[in-house]
N, C-alpha and C positions, 0 to 999 in steps of 0.2 A: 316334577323334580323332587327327589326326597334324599334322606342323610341320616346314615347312622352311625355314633359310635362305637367301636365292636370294642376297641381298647385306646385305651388313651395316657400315658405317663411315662416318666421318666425308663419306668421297666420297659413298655412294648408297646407300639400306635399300631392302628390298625382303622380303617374308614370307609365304609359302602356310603356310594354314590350311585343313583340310579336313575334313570327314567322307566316310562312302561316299556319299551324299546328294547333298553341299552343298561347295564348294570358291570360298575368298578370297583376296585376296593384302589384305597389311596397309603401304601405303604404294607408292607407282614411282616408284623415286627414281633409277633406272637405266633405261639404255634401254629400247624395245620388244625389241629383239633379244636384249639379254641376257636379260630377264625372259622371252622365250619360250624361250629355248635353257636356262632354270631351271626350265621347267616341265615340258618338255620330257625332262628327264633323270629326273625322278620320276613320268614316263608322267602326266602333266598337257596335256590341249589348252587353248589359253587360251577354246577357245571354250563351255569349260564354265562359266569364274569364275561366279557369281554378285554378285560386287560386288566394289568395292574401296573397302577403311577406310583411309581418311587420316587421319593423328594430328593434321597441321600443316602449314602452308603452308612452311616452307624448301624451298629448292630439292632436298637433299638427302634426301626424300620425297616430292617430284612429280615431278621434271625429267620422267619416262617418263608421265607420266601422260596429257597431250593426244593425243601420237602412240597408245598402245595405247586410249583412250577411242575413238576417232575409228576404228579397224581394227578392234576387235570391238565395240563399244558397250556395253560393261560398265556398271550403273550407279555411281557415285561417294556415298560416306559420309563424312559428318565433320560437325564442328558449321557453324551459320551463319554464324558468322564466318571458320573455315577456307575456306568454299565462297565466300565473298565474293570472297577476297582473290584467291584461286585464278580467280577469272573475270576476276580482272583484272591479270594476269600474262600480259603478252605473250608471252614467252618461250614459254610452253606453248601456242600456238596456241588456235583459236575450239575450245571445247567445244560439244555440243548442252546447252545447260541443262534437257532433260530429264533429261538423267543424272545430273544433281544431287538428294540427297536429305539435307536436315537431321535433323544428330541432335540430341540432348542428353546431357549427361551426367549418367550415373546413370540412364539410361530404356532399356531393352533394346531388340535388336531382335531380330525373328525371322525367318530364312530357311531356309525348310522344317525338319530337325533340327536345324539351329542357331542357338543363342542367344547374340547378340556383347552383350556390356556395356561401352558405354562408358564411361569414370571420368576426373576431370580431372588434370591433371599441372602441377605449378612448373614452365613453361617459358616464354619468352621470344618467346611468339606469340600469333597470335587464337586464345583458346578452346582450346588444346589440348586432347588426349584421349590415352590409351592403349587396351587392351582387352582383354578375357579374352572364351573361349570356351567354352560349353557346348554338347557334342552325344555322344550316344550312352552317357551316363551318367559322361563324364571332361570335363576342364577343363584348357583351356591358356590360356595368355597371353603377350603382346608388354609389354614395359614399358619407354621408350628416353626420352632427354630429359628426364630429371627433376633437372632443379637440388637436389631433397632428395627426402626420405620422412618420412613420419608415417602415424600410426595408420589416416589413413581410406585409403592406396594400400597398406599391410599388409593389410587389410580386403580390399580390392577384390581381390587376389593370393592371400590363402590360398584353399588347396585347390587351386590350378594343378598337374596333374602335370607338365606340360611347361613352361617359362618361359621365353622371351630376353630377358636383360635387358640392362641398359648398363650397362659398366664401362669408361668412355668415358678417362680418363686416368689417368697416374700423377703424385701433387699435385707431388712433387719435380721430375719433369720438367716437370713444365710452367711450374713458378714460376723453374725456369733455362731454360729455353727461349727460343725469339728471340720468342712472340710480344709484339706490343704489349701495354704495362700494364694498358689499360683492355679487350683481349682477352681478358686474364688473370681478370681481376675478374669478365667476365660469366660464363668456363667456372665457373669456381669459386665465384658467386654460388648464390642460391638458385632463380635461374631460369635455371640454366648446365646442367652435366652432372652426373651423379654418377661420382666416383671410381672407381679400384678397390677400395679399401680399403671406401667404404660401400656399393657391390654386395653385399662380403660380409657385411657387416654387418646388409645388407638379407632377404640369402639365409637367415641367421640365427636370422630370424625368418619363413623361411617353410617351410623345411627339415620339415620337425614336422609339416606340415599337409596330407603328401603327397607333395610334390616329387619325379621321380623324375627328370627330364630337364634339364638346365639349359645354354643357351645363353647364353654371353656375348657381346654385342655392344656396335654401334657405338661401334668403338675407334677415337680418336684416331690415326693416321695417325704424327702427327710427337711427340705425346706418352704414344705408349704401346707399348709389344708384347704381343705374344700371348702370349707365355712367363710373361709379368711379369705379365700379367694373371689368368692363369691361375692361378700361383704366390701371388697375393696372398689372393684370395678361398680357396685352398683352405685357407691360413695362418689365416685369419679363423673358418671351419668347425671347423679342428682345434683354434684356442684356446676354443672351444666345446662339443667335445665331439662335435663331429658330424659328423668323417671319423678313420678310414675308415670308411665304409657302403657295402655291397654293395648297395645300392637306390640310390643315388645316383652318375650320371651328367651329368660337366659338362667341355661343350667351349668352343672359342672360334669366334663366327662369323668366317666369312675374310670379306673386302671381294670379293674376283675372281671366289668362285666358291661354287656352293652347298655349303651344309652338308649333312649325311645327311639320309633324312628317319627323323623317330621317327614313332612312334603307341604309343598306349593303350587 
């Protein structure tokens, strides 16, 4: 099982999922050229994908996704209301609606060695979803847009060795920040992002159940850095108990460019 960042932020996600088997990307939220030039650098042809798992209709998880559907014919995963909305967004040009394929959450799918589980997310779209992945006797997961956490996305997340999660802003910057009030209210609501502070808090609780890889993502742009983000959740771990660990490994996805790739 292995994972890479292709892009990760507020501008554009983008995330290879693979085994030796079976190889996905989790969202195209950047161009075709960048996502091929992402693939491309961890010896990935795109003409291998087997599918690509949309969490959500923002532009910020599709924009790339008509042009690369439409150049190699990938099939398309997400819930019904995702794939709705998605067919009707001009912006993205004509899809073939055969590429379209409805999920559910909570009902697995399976592609050759691997098993994607969708699970739903607090987020401020049709049906969202996130997902974890089993193949080859390990378990990763993508987990981005979650205005909160509770018991049943801890649930869905433990055992992941590998994770990218969101550590989308920092609360202080952002409530002095320029954006508008009612911007504010929705990052910070419970269908907005999650912090950096409850990233780690989230991490916390999953550290214990395996975790050896941890990507942080989709960072805020204008309310957050990399440094800070990094700095916070490691803060959160130690008032815990749970760094330093020589088993545990945690970076920050960049926006511009891919991350390493892990496997397990």
């Amino acid at each position: 099982m292995e994972l890479c960042s292709i892009a990760s932020g507020s501008s554009g996600n983008c995330v290879y999922v693979g085994t030796d088997k079976t190889k996905i990307l989790v969202d195209a939220g950047i161009s075709k050229k960048r996502i091929v030039k992402g693939l491309e650098s961890i010896d990935v042809e795109p003409q291998e994908l087997k599918g690509i798992f949309i969490t959500h209709e923002h532009s910020d998880h599709v924009s790339g996704l008509g042009v690369l559907s439409r150049k190699y014919h990938i099939p398309i995963y997400g819930t019904r209301e995702t794939l709705e909305y998605i067919q009707d967004m001009k912006n993205l040009g004509e899809i073939d609606i055969k590429l379209f394929h409805p999920i559910l959450p909570d009902e697995p799918i399976y592609i050759e060695d691997l098993k994607i589980n969708p699970f739903s997310i607090p987020h401020d779209a049709s049906n969202p979803v996130c997902y974890t992945f089993e193949g080859e006797g390990h378990k990763a997961g993508v987990a981005t847009d979650l205005g909160t956490y509770d018991d049943y996305i801890i649930s869905r997340l433990e055992g992941c060795e590998i994770l990218l999660l969101e550590a989308n802003h920092d609360i202080n910057m952002l409530q002095v920040g320029s954006y508008p009030y009612m911007l504010k209210r929705r990052i910070l609501g419970d269908k907005g992002h999650l912090s950096n502070d409850n990233s780690g808090r989230l991490l916390c609780d999953l550290v214990q159940s395996g975790l050896k890889y941890i990507f942080l993502g989709h960072l805020s742009k204008e309310n957050n850095y990399p440094e800070l983000a990094y700095e916070t959740v490691r803060y959160e771990l130690e008032q815990n108990g749970l760094l330093p660990s020589e088993n545990l490994n945690i970076w920050v996805a960049k926006r511009d460019e891919p991350s390493r790739l892990v496997s397990v």
